[in-house]
C-alpha positions in Angstrom: -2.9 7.1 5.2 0.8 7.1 5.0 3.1 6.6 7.9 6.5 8.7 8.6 9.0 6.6 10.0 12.2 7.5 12.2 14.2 5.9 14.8 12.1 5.9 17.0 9.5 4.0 15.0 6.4 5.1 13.2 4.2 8.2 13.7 1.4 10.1 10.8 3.0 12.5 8.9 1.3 15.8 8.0 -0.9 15.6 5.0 0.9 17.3 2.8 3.7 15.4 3.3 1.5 12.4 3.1 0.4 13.7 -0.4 3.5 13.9 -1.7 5.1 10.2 -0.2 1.8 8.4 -1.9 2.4 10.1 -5.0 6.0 9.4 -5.7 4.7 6.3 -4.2 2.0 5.3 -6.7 4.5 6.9 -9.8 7.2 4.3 -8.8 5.3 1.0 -8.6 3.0 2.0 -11.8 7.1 2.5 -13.5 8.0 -0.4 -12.3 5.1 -2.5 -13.4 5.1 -0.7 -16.8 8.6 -1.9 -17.1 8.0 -5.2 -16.6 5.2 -5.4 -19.8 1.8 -4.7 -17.2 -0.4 -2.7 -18.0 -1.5 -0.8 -15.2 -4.5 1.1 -14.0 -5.0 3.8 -11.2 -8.1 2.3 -9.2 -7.5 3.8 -6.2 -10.6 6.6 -5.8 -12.6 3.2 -6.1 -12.0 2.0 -2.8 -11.8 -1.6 -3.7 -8.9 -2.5 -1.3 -6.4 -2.2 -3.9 -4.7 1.0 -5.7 -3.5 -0.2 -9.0 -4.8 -2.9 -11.2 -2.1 -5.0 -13.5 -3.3 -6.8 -16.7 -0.8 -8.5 -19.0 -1.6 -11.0 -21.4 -0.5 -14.8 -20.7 -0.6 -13.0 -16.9 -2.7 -13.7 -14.0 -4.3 -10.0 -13.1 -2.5 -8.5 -10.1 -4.5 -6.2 -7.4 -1.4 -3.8 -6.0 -2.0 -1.9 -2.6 0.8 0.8 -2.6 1.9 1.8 0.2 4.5 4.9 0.3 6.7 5.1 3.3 9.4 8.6 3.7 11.6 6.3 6.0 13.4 2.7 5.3 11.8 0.9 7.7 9.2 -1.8 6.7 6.5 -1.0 8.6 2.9 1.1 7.7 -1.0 1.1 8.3 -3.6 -1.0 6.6 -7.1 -0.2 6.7 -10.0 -3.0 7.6 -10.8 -3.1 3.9 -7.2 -3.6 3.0 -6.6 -6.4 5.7 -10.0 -8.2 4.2 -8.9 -7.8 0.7 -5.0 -9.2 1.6 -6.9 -12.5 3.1 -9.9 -12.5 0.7 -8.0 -12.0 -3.0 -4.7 -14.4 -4.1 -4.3 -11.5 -6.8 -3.8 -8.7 -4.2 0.0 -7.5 -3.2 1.1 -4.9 -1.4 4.1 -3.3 -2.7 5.8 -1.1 -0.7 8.1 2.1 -1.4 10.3 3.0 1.2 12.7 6.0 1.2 9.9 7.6 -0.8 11.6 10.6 -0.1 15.1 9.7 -0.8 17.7 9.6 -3.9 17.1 5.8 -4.2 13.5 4.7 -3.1 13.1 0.9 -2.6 10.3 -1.4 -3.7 9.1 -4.4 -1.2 6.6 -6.8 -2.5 4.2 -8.7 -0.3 1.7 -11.4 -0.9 -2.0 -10.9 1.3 -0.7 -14.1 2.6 2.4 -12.0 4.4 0.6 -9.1 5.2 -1.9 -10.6 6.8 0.5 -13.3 9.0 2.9 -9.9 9.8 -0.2 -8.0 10.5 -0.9 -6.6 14.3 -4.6 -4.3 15.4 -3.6 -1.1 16.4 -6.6 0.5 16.9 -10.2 0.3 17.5 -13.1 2.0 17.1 -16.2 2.3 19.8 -19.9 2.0 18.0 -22.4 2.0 20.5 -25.3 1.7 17.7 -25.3 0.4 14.4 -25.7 2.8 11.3 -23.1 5.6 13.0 
């Protein structure tokens, strides 16, 4: 889930527009990474908490959550799995592109530690029995 953000804060884009944010999303980071001597992996159909894996030699692994955002604010949604991963797993950052959608998108990197401290619930969900 990607997050459109305005002025007026944030709100869900439509999912095409989602599509396209994650995508230029995921390209840029996986660049950037490649750039740097990682080698990088897609791993985000495995729902693992993470979207790209980094491996470099002499290199701790890295676990990057991507996060595409068509606005310059700082500011998108994490799923439960996400949040768990950031406070479970010192490997996991979540690197941020903002102005996705822009001439000159920019790239924030967190640490789990960050997003987790900076993180606020925003929603809930009602399960009156277990198993639904």
């Amino acid at each position: 889930m990607e997050v459109t953000l305005g002025d007026t804060g944030a709100a869900f884009g439509d999912p095409l527009t989602n599509a396209v944010v994650e995508g230029i999303a995921m390209n840029v980071v996986m660049a950037h990474y490649e750039e740097r001597g990682w080698s990088v992996s897609d791993v985000s159909d495995r729902k693992c908490g993470w979207d790209v894996t980094c491996t470099a030699p002499g290199r701790s692994e890295l676990h990057l959550e991507v996060k595409g955002i068509s606005g310059a604010r700082l500011r998108f949604v994490l799923t439960a799995n996400e949040y768990r991963t950031a406070a479970a797993d010192s490997a996991w950052r979540l690197v941020a592109v903002t102005d996705a959608l822009g001439n000159r998108p920019a790239i924030t990197e967190l640490t789990g530690a960050e997003v987790v401290a900076g993180s606020r619930p925003m929603t809930y969900q009602y399960c009156p029995t277990a198993g639904e």
